[in-house]
C-alpha positions in Angstrom: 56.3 250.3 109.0 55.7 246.5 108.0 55.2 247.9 104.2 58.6 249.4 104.2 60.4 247.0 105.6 58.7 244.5 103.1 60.4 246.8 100.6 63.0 247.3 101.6 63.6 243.7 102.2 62.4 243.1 98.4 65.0 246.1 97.2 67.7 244.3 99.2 67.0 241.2 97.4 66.8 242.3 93.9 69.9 244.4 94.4 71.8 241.4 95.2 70.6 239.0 92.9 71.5 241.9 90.0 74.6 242.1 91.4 75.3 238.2 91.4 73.6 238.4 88.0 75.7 241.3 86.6 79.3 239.4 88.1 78.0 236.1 86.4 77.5 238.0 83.0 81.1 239.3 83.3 82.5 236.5 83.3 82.5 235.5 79.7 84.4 235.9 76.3 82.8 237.1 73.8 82.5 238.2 70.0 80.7 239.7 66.9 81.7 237.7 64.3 83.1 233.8 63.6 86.9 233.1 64.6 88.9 233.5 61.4 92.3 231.4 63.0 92.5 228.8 65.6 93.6 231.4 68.0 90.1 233.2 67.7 88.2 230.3 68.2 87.1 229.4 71.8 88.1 226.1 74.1 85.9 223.8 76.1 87.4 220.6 77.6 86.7 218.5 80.3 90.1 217.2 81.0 90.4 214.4 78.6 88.5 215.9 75.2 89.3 219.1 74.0 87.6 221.1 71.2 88.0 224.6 69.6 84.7 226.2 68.7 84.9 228.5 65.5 81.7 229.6 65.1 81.6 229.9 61.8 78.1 230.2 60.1 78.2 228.4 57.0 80.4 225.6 58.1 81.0 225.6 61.5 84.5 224.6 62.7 84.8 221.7 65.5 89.3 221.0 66.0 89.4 218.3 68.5 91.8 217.1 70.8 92.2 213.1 72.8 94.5 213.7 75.4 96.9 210.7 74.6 97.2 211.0 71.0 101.0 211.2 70.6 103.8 210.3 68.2 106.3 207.7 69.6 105.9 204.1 71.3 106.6 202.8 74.9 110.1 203.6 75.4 112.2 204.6 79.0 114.9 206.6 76.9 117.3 205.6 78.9 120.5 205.7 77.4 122.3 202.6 79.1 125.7 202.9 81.0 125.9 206.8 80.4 127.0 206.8 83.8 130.5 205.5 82.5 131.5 209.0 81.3 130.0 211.3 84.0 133.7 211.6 85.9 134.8 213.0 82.6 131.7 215.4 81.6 132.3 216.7 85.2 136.4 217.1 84.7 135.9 218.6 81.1 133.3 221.2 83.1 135.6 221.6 86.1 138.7 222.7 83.5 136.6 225.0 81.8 136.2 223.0 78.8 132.4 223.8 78.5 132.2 222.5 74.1 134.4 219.1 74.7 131.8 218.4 77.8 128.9 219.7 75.2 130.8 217.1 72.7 131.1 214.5 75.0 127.9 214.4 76.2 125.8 214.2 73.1 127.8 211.4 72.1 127.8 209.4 75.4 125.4 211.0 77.6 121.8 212.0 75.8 118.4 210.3 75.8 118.1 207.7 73.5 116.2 208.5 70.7 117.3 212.4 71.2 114.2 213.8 71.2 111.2 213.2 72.4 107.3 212.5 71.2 104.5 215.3 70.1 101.1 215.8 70.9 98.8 216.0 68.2 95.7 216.7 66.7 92.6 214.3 66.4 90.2 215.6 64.0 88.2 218.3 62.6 84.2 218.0 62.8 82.8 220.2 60.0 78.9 220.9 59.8 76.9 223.0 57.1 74.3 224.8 56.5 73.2 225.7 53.3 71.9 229.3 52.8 73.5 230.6 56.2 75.8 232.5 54.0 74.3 235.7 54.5 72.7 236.6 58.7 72.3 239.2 61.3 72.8 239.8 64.8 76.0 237.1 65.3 77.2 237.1 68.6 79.7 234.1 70.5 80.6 233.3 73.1 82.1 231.2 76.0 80.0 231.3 79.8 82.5 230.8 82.2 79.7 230.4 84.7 78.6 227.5 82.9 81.6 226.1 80.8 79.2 226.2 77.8 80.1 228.1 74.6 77.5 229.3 72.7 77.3 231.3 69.2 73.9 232.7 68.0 72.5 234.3 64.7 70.0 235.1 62.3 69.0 234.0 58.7 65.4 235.5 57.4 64.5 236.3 60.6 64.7 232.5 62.2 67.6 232.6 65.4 69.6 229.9 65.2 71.8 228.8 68.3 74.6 226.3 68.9 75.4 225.4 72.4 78.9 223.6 72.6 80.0 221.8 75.9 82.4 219.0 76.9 81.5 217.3 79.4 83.4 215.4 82.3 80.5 213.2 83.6 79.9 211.7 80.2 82.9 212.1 78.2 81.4 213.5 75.1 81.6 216.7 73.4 78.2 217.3 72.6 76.9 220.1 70.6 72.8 221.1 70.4 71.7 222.7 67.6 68.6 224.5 67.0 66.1 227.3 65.8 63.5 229.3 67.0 61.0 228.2 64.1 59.8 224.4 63.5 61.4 222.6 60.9 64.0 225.3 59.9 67.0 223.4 60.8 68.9 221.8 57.5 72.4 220.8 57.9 75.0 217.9 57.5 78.1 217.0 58.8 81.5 215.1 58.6 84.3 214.5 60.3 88.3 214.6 58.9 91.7 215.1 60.3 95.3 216.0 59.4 96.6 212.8 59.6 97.8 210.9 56.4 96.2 207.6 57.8 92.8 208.4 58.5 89.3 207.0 57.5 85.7 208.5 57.7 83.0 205.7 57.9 79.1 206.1 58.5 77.0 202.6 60.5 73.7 203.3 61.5 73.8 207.1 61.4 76.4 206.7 63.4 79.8 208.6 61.8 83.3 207.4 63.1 86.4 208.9 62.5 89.7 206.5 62.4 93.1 208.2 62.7 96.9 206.4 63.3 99.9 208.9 63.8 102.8 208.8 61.5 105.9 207.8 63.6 104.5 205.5 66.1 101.8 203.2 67.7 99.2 204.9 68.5 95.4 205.0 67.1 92.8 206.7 67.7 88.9 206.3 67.0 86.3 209.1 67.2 81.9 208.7 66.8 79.5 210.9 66.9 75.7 209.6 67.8 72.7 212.0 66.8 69.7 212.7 68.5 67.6 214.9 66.2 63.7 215.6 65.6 64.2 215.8 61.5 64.4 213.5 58.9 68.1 211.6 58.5 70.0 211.0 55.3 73.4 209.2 55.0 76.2 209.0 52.4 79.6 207.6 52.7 81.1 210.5 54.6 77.8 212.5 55.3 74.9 212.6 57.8 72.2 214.9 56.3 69.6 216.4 58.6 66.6 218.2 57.2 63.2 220.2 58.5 64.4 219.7 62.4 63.6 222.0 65.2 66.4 220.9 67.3 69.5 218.0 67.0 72.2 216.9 69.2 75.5 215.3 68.4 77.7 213.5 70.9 81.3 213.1 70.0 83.8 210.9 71.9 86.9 209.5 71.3 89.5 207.1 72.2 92.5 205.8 71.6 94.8 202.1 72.2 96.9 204.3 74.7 96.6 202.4 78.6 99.4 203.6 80.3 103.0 204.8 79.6 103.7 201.1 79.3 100.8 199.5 77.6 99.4 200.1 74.3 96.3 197.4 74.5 93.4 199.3 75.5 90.4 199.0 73.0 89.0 202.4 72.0 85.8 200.9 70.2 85.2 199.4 73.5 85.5 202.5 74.9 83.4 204.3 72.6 80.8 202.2 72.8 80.7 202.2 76.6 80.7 206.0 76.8 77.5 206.3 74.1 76.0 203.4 76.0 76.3 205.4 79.1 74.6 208.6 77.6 71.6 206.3 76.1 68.1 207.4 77.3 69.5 211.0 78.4 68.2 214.2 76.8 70.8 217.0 76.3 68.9 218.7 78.4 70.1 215.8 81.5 73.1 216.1 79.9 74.0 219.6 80.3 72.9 220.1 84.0 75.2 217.0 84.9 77.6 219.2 83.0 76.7 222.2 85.1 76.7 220.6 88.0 79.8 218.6 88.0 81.5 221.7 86.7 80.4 224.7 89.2 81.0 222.5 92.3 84.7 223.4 91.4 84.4 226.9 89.7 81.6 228.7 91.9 84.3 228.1 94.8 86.2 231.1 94.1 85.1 234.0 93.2 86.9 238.0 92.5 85.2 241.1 91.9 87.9 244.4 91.0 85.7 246.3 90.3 83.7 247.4 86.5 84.0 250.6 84.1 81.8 248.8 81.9 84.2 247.5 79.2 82.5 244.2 79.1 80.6 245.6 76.6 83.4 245.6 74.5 83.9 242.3 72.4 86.9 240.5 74.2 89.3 240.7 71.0 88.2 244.8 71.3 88.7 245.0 74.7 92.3 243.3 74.7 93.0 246.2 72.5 91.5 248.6 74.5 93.6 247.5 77.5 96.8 247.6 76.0 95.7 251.4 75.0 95.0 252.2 78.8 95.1 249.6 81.4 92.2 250.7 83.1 89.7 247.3 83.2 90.0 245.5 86.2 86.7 244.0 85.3 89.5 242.3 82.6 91.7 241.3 85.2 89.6 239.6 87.1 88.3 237.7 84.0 91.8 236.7 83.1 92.3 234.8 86.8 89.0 233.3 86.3 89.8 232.2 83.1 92.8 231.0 84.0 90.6 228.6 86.5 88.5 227.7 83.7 91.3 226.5 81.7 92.6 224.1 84.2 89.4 222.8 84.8 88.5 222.3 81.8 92.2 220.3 81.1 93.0 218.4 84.6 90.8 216.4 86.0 91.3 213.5 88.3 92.4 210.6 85.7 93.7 212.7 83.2 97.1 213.4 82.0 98.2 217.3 82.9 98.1 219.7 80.7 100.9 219.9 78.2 102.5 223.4 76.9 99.0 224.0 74.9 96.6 222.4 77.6 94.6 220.0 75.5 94.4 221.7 72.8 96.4 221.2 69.8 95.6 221.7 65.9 99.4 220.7 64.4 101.3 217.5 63.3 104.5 219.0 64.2 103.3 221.8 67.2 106.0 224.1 68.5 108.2 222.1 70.8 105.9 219.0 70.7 103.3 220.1 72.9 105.1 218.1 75.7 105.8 218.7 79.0 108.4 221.2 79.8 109.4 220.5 83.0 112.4 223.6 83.7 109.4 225.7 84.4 106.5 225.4 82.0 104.7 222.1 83.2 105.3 223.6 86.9 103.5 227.2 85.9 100.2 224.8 84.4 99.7 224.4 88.2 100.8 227.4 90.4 97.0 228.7 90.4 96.1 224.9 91.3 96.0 224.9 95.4 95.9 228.9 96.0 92.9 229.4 93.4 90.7 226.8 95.4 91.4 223.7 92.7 93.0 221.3 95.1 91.6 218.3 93.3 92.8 219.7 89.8 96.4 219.1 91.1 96.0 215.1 90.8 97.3 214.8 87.4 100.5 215.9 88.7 100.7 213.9 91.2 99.8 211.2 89.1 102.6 212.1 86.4 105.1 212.4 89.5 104.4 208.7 89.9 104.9 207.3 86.8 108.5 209.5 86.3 109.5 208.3 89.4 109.6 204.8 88.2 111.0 206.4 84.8 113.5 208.4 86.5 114.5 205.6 88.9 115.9 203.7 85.7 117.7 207.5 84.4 119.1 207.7 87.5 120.8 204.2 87.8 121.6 204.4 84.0 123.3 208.1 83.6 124.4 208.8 87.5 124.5 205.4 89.5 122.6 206.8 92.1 119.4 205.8 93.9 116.4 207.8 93.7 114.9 209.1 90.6 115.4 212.2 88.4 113.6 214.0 85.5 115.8 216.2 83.6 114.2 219.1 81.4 110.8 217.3 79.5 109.0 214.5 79.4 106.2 213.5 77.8 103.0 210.8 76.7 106.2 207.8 77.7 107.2 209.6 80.5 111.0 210.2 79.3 113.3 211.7 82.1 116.8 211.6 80.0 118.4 214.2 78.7 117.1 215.1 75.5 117.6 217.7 72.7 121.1 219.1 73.1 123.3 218.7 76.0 123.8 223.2 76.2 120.1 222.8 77.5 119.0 219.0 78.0 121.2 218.3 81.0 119.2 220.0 83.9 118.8 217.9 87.0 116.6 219.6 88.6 113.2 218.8 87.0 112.2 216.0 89.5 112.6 218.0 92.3 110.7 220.9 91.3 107.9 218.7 90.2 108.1 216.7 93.8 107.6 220.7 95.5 104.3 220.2 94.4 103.4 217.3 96.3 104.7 219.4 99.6 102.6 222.4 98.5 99.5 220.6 98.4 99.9 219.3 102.0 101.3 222.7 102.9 97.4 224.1 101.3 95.8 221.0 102.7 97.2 220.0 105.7 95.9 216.5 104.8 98.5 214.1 106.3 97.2 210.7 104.6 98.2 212.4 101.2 101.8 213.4 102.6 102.5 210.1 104.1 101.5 207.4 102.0 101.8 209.4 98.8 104.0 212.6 98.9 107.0 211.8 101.2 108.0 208.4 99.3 107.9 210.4 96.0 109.8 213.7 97.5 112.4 211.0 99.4 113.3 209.9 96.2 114.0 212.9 94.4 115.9 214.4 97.5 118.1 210.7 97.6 119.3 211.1 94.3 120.6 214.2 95.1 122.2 213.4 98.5 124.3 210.7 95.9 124.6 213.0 92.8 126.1 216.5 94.5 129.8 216.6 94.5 132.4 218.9 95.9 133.8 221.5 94.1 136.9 221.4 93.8 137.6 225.2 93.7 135.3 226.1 96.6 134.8 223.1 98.8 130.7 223.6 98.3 128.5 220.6 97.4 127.4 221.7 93.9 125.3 220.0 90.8 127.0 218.9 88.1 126.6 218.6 85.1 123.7 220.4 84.9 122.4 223.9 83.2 120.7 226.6 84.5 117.4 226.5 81.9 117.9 227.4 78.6 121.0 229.9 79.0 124.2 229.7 79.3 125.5 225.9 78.3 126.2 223.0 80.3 128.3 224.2 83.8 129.2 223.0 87.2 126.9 224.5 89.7 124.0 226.7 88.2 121.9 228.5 91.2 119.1 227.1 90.3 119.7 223.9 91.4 121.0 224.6 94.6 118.1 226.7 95.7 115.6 223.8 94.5 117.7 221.1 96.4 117.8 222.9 99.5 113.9 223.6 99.4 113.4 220.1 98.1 115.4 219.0 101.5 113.9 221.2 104.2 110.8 219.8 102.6 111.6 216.4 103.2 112.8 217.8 107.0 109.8 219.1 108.1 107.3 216.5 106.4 109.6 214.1 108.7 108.5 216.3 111.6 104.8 216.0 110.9 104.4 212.5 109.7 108.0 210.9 111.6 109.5 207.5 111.3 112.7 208.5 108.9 114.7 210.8 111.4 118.2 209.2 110.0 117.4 210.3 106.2 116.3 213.9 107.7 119.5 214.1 109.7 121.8 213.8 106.8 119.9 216.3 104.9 120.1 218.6 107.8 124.0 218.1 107.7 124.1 218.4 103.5 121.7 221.7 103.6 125.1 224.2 104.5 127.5 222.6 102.5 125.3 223.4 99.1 126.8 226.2 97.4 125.1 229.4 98.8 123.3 232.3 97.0 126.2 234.8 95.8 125.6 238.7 95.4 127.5 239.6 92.3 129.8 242.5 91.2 126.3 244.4 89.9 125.0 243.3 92.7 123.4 241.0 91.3 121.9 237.1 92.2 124.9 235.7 90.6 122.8 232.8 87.8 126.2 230.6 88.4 129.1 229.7 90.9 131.3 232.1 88.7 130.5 235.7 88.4 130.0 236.3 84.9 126.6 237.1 84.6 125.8 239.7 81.1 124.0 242.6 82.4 122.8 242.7 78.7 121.2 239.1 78.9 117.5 239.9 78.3 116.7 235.7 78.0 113.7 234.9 79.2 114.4 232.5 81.9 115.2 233.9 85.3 116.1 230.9 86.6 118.3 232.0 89.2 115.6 233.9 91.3 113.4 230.6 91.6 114.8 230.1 95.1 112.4 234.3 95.1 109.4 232.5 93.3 108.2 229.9 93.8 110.8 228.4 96.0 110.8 230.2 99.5 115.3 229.3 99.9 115.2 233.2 100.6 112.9 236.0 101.1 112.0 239.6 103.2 112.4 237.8 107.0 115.1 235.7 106.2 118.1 237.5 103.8 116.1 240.9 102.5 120.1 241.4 100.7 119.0 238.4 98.5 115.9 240.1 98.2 117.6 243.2 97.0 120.6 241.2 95.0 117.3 239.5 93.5 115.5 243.0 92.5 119.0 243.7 90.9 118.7 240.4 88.7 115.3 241.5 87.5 116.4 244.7 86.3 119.3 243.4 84.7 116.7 240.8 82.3 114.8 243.8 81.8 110.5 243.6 81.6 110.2 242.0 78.1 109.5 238.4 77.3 107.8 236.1 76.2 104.1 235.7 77.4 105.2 232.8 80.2 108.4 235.0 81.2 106.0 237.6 82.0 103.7 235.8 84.1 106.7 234.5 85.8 108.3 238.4 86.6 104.6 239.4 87.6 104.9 236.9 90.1 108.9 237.9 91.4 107.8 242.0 91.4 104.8 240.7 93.9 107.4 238.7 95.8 109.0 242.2 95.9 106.2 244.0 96.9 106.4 245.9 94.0 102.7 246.1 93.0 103.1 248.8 90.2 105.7 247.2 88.7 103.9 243.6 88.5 100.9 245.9 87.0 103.5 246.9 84.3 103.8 243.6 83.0 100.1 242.9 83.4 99.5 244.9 80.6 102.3 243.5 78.7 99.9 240.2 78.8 97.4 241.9 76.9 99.4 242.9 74.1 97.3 242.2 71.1 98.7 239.3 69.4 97.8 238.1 65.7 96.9 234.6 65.0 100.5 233.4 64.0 102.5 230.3 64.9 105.9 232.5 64.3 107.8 231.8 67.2 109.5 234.5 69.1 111.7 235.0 71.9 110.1 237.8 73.7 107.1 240.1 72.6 104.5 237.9 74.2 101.0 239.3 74.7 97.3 237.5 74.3 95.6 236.1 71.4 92.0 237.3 70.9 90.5 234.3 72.7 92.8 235.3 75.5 95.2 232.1 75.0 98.7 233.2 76.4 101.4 233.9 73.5 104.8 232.9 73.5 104.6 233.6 71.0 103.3 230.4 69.5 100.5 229.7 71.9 101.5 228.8 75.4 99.2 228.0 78.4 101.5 228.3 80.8 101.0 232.3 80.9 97.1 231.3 81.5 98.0 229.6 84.5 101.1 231.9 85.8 99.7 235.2 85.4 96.7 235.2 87.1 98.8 233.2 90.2 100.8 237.0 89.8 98.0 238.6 90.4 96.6 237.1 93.2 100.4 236.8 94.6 100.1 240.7 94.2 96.4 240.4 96.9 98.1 237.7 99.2 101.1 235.5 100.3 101.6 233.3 102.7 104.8 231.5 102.0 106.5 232.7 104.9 104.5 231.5 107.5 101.8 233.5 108.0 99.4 235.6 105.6 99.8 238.8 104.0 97.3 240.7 102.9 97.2 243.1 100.3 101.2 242.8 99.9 102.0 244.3 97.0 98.7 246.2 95.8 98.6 248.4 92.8 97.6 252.0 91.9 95.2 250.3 89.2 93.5 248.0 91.8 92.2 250.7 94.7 88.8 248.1 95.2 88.0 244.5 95.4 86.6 241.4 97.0 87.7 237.9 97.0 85.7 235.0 98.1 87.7 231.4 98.4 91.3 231.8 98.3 93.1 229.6 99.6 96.4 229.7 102.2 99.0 227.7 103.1 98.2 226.0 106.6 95.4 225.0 105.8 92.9 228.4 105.9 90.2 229.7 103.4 89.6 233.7 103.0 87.1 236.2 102.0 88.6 240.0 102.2 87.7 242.8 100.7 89.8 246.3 99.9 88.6 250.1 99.6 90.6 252.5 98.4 93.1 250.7 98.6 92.9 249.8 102.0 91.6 246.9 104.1 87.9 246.5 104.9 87.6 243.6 106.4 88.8 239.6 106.5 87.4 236.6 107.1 89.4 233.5 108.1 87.8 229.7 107.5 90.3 227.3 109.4 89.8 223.6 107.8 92.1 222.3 110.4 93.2 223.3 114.1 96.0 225.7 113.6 97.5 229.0 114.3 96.8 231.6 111.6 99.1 234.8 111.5 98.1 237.5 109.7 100.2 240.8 108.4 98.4 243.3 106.8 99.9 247.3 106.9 102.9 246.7 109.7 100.2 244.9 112.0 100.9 241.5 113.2 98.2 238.9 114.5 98.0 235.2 116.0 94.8 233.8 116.0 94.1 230.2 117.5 91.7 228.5 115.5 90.2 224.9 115.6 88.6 223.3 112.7 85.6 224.5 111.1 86.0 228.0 112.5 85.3 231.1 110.8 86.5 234.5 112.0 86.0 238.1 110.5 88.4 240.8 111.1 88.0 244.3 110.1 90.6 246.6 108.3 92.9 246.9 111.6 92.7 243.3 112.2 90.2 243.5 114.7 87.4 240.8 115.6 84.2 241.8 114.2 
């Protein structure tokens, strides 16, 4: 008897640890042969340094990325006493005279200088290797386990392997090279970038890279230390290595960029600090840190849907393969998690956010600057944040809220007279809250106070009070006082409407776009009830309490529709791909099933009308608004839409989006916003819990009949594991990190549990405690 227990016991553990081995072996991207276009080639960041890892053979391909490499100079954009011809944009919008308030405003009104600055490129890191022209047995790939990327290969029967990681403890990108048979390693390197002003110089082995942007003040130094065990050779813009076993570069860079403000900082300084600091470490040391530092935020999350073995498939195959038949929810799973990886990998506390392409960035001029868009796309880089268990990767927001605040404080005096701040549809490396571009688009007031939802959804996760007091309220007061001094009453329809403003990017400068009212009215009840927890500002609450019904409401439209304006004159054939007017849907909460279900249904209307088609954001943002309409199927629709195959271009489009072959979301040009938004669909699709209590499996599809999910995260402050079975329940397990009530809703059953902090609770399939 004591035998077969002990095998048993031994079965038991093997089966699990080739199950936990299997799951970690899923979650990779990976290839047969080198990335041809930047789009093929895989990312590794650590928040600050980004890199794109060809994997070429011969002469392997390094793009980098330093976060605060921009065009432009310390500038607040304000355009100074713009406020004296607000009375008369508003007047021109109010008699219907939409082009003389377009013409007024970009004469009077607009940031100054129009536009704003782009994110660009560092360098390029070449290394060679003579007589790897011809090999065997290539493989790449990127361990999302491990945040390592990796290619391997074969010249005469020696296996060569490059490990590439960036590494947040150290600040390097460091790369190992090596080979399976002593002395066979032979290589050199150099470094060179796009920019015109640039310089490659070699001290000491050690090769530095010197870049300054065109149009502005910014500069930017790169080095690369080498650890190796073969002999060394230098020229002016080489480092030879020969008859090595194994070599390590370390590549950091830096930049004179401070602060929005301040251009002083001294990037040798800096370089030198960060090589001092690795000094003494082996790679080795090096990449456990890595590991280590990295896991303690990925390994906290974790979703299993279920295999039919396509991870055999190389990723760029088995993107195809999808759009073919959408059955690989092994695919989907690796999307969300890659989706975690990415933000990891490009927010991390002291960082800037990500921008429209992360960190990641190979052109002078990239498709609208690489800034941050702020009428939905910065906002999307962050709805995975809280509800994918990466609370802490939120603080670059929070941080950029800050500085815009003080920005915005200036915009707001300068264009509006008001108090408060404002941010209107971008901003960017100087923070810039004007109105930029054009005034049909530029002029949307609502930016700030989407951004400040944020800071009310990460309490709303957390339930940490400090962070809502002493940080969030201030910053959400301000964006909610501007308003309570910018609204004005129509003079049609006695409401309290914005103006001017536009509802984003359709549609031309009006009086009173939806979208704005539904983000006011969430931004106040914010306020409201963060007065209720934290107190001491019941007079500012009150008057928001009285503003709140005299905002222009939702309107239901002669289609039926969720009219996108005060006027009904929305184009059942507008297939744009903002939906702007169903924000107050997703991922506002101003209406949903318990509260107006004819919204709901005026909103489902709306959807119809746009039609499924977009670009690769617009569809992670409709995958999100079918969940929200417990429409499952539908959301699984436009799931495979994601995966249409996209080539490596930089054409842009205004719908057709789909995935590049390393998986990167596809306006098309490359967007990350669809990295971050889609897989926040999918697990929208598994749970909610924006309307006070949690719903599980909401809006499940066909496609999905199986799963388990370990360390999602719900608002109020609760951690779950729960797993599904053809398509039904199985069983739930609640982790309170606070002493609250939880309410669950799975399948028409309702249940209010108790629960103090630190408690766990499992519930089966009917809600029952196990």
């Amino acid at each position: 008897m004591l035998r077969i227990l002990c095998f048993f016991l031994l079965y038991l553990f093997f089966s699990v640890s080739c199950t936990i081995q299997q799951e970690k072996a899923a979650l990779r991207l990976w290839y047969d042969k080198p990335a041809e276009t930047w789009t093929e080639a895989l990312p590794v960041g650590n928040g600050r340094l980004g890199a794109m890892v060809f994997g070429t053979v011969a002469k392997e391909h390094i793009q980098f990325n330093e976060e605060t490499l921009w065009t432009g100079r310390p500038n607040n954009y304000a355009n100074q006493g713009a406020v004296k011809y607000l009375d008369d944009i508003r007047r021109l919008l109010f008699e219907g005279k939409q082009e003389e308030a377009h013409k007024l405003s970009m004469e009077k009104f607009m940031s100054i200088p129009l536009t704003q600055m782009e994110y660009q490129p560092f360098g390029d890191l070449y290394i060679e290797f003579d007589g790897h022209d011809k090999y065997t047995d290539y493989h790449r790939q990127l361990d999302l386990t491990k945040a390592v990327s990796t290619v391997i290969y074969k010249v005469d029967g020696t296996t060569y392997t490059r490990e590439i990681i960036s590494s947040n403890p150290h600040e390097v990108v460091a790369i190992r090279l090596s080979s399976d048979k002593k002395g066979a390693l032979d290589f050199r390197y150099t470094m060179d970038a796009e920019h015109e002003v640039k310089e490659v110089s070699i001290k000491d082995r050690l090769l530095s890279l010197e870049v300054k942007v065109k149009d502005g003040v910014l500069q930017g130094l790169a080095s690369i230390k080498l650890e190796t065990d073969g002999t060394v050779e230098t020229t002016d813009r080489h480092v030879i290595v020969t008859n090595a076993t194994k070599a390590a570069l370390y590549l950091t860079a830096s930049t004179n960029y401070k602060n929005y403000k301040d251009v002083s900082k001294d990037a040798e300084e800096e370089i030198t600090k960060n090589l001092a600091a690795i000094a003494g470490l082996s790679y080795d040391q090096l990449l456990k840190e890595h590991i280590a530092d990295y896991t303690t935020l990925f390994e906290r999350f974790n979703i299993d849907l279920g295999s039919n073995a396509r991870d055999s498939l190389p990723t760029n195959r088995r993107i195809i393969k999808f759009n073919e038949d959408p059955n690989d929810p092994g695919l989907i799973a690796l999307y969300v998690q890659y989706g975690r990886y990415l933000l990891i990998s490009s927010s991390r506390e002291g960082t800037n956010p990500p921008n429209l392409q992360g960190i990641w960035n190979k052109d002078l001029k990239p498709a609208w600057g690489s800034k941050y868009t702020t009428n939905i796309n910065a906002e999307m880089n962050y709805w995975l944040a809280e509800v994918l268990n990466l609370s802490e990767c939120h603080e670059p927001l929070f941080a950029l809220i800050e500085d815009c605040s003080a920005s915005g404080a200036i915009v707001a005096r300068e264009h509006y007279g008001a108090d408060g701040w404002v941010v209107h549809h971008n901003t960017d490396i100087w923070r810039g809250t004007a109105p930029i571009n054009h005034s049909n688009h530029g002029i949307f007031a609502g930016g700030g106070a989407w951004l400040a939802t944020h800071l009310w959804e990460h309490y709303l996760y957390t339930q940490d009070k400090d962070f809502l007091k002493n940080r969030a309220y201030p910053l959400m007061k301000g964006a909610a006082k501007f308003f309570t001094q910018f609204l004005i009453e129509d003079p049609e329809t006695g409401w309290l409407i914005s103006t001017p403003s536009n509802s984003p990017e359709t549609g031309g400068l009006v009086a009173g776009p939806t979208m704005d009212h539904q983000i006011i009215r969430h931004l106040f009840r914010a306020c409201i009830k963060a007065n209720e927890v934290i107190g001491g500002d019941d007079e500012f609450a009150s008057l928001l309490s009285e503003m709140i019904p005299k905002i222009a409401p939702n309107q239901i439209g002669q289609y039926g529709q969720l009219q996108e304006w005060m006027e009904d004159n929305d184009d059942p054939q507008n297939k744009h791909r903002h939906v702007s007017h169903l924000w107050g849907m997703h991922p506002g909460n101003d209406f949903n099933w318990d509260t107006a279900p004819e919204l709901m249904e005026a909103a489902r209307k709306s959807l119809e009308m746009r039609g499924d088609d977009g670009t690769g954001w617009s569809l992670a943002w409709k995958i999100n608004f079918w969940a929200r309409l417990l429409d499952g199927n539908r959301a699984y629709k436009l799931i495979k839409m994601m995966f249409r195959p996209v080539a490596g271009t930089t054409t842009r489009y205004d719908k057709g989006g789909g995935s590049y072959p390393n998986l990167f979301d596809a306006h098309p040009p490359f967007q990350i916003d669809g990295n971050f938004g889609a897989p926040a669909g999918i697990i929208e699709m598994l749970m909610q819990s924006h309307m006070g209590r949690i719903d599980i499996l909401p809006a499940l599809p066909k496609a999905l009949p199986e799963g388990k999910i370990v360390g999602l995260k719900a608002r109020g402050g609760f951690e779950l594991a729960f797993s599904w079975k053809n398509g039904e329940l199985t069983e739930l397990e609640i982790l309170s990190a606070v002493n609250n009530t939880c309410k669950v809703k799975y399948n028409n059953k309702w249940v209010e549990l108790p629960l103090v902090k630190g408690q766990r609770l499992k519930l089966n399939g009917d809600l029952e405690k196990i």
